[in-house]
N, C-alpha and C positions, 0 to 999 in steps of 0.2 A: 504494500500500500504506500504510495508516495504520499510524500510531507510536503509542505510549503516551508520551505527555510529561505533565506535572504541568497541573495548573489553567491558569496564569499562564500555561505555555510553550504550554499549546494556543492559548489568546485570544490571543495573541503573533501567533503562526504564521498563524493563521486572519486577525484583522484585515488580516497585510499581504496575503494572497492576494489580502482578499477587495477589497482597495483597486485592487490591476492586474485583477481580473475585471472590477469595477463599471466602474472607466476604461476600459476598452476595450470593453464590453457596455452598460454600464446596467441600473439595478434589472432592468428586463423581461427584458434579453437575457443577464443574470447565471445563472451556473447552479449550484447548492447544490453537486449533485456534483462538479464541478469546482474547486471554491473548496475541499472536503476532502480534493481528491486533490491539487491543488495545496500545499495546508500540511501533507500528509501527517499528517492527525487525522480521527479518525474523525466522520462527516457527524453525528450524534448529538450530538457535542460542540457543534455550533453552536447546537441548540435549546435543549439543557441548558445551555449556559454563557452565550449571547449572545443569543438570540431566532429571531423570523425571520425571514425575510429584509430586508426593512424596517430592522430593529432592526440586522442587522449591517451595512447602509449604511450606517446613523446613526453605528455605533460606527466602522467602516472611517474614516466624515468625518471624524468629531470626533479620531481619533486624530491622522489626518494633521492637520488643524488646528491641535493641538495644541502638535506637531510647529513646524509652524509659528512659531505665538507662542511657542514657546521660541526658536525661532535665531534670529529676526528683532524688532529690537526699533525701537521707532521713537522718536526723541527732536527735540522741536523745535527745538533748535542744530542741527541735521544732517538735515534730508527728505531730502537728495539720498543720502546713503549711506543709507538706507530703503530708497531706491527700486533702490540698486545690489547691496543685501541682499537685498530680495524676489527681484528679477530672479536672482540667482545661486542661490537658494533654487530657485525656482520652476524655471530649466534644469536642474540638479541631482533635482529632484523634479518632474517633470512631474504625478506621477497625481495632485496636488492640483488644478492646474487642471482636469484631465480629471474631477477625481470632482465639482467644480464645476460644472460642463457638465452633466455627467451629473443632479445636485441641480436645475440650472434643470430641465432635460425633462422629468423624472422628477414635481417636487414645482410648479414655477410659481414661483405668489409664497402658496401654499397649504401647511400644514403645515410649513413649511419644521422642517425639526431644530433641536432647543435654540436658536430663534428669541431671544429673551429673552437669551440668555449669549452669542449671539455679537453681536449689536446691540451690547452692553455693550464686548467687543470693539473690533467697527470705529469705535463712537463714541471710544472712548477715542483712539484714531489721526486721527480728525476733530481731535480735540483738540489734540493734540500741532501738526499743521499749525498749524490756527489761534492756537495760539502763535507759533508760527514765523511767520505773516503779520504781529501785532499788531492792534490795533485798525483799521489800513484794511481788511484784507481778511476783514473777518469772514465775511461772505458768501459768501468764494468757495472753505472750508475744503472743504465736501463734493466739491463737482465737480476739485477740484486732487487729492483724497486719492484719490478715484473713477479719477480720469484716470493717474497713478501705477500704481494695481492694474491698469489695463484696458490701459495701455502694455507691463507686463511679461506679464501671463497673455495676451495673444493672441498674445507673440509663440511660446508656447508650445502656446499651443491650435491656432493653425492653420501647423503646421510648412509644408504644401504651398505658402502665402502666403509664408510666410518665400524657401521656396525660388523663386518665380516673381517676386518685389520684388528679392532680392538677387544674382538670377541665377549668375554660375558663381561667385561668392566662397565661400570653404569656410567650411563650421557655425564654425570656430572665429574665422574674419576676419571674418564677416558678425555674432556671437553678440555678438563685442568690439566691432567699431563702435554694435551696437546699443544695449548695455547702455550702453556713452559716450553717447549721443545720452539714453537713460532719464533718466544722474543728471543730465548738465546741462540737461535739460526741467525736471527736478523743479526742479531748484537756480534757473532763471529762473522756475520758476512760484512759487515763493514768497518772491522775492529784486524782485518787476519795481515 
């Protein structure tokens, strides 16, 4: 049953539905009507205020992203607690890595959304690394920043992995040793 809520509070409501629809469907398998009954606003409000479907992926991404670069900040005195911030971030918030996932299938390396602002983004975080290396390791800022992101979102992307590696340890023994193993990777990858 849709609600009347203001401007702000419908784009609200919608974007976060439309974030758990896209995570768990994907553009293709996403479905309008569900994303309006989910944020209880009427299916009209997403053409009229946000686009269409495409357009509220975009918007679903960038918010969570957003989202992101707000809580997580990265300084190059410190990658290892980055990478122990992304990782708490990222269990906390799974449907980022998922709507991720979803962006590669979905887009490729084709269209990608606000390509240009988020480049800007992850370069700046290249940066910060390769502060944190110095002049030796100039080289090896991408694949260390790269290796970071890809350590913490898989282990959130493939839960089923998590549970077939760590066997009978519970999410919260298995979650903790993991994210220790994250910051002290991060902390010898730009420390060695």
């Amino acid at each position: 049953m849709a609600r009347r809520y203001d401007r702000d509070e419908s784009v609200r409501l919608l974007l976060e539905a439309s974030a758990e629809e896209f995570a768990r469907h994907g553009v293709g398998g996403a479905r309008i009507d569900q994303i309006a009954d989910r944020a209880e606003v009427n299916k009209a409000s997403i053409y009229s205020y946000i686009g269409n479907k495409d357009d509220l992926f975009q918007a679903a991404l960038q918010t969570k992203l957003g989202q992101l670069a707000h809580r997580v900040s990265i300084h190059s005195d410190d990658v290892a607690a980055y990478a122990g911030d992304l990782f708490d971030f990222l269990t906390a918030e799974p449907v980022v890595a998922w709507l991720f996932e979803q962006e590669g299938l979905h887009y490729g390396t084709n269209d990608v959304p606000a390509l240009v602002e988020r480049t800007g983004y992850f370069r700046s975080r290249v940066a910060a690394v390769r502060d944190a290396l110095g002049a030796d390791g100039d080289g090896d800022a991408e694949a260390i920043y790269f290796s970071i992101v890809a350590m913490c979102y898989w282990y959130v992307a493939a839960p089923q992995m998590v549970r077939m590696v760590f066997g009978d340890a519970s999410s919260e023994e298995a979650e903790s040793r993991y994210r220790s193993h994250v910051v002290e990777t991060a902390k010898a990858m730009v420390t060695r």
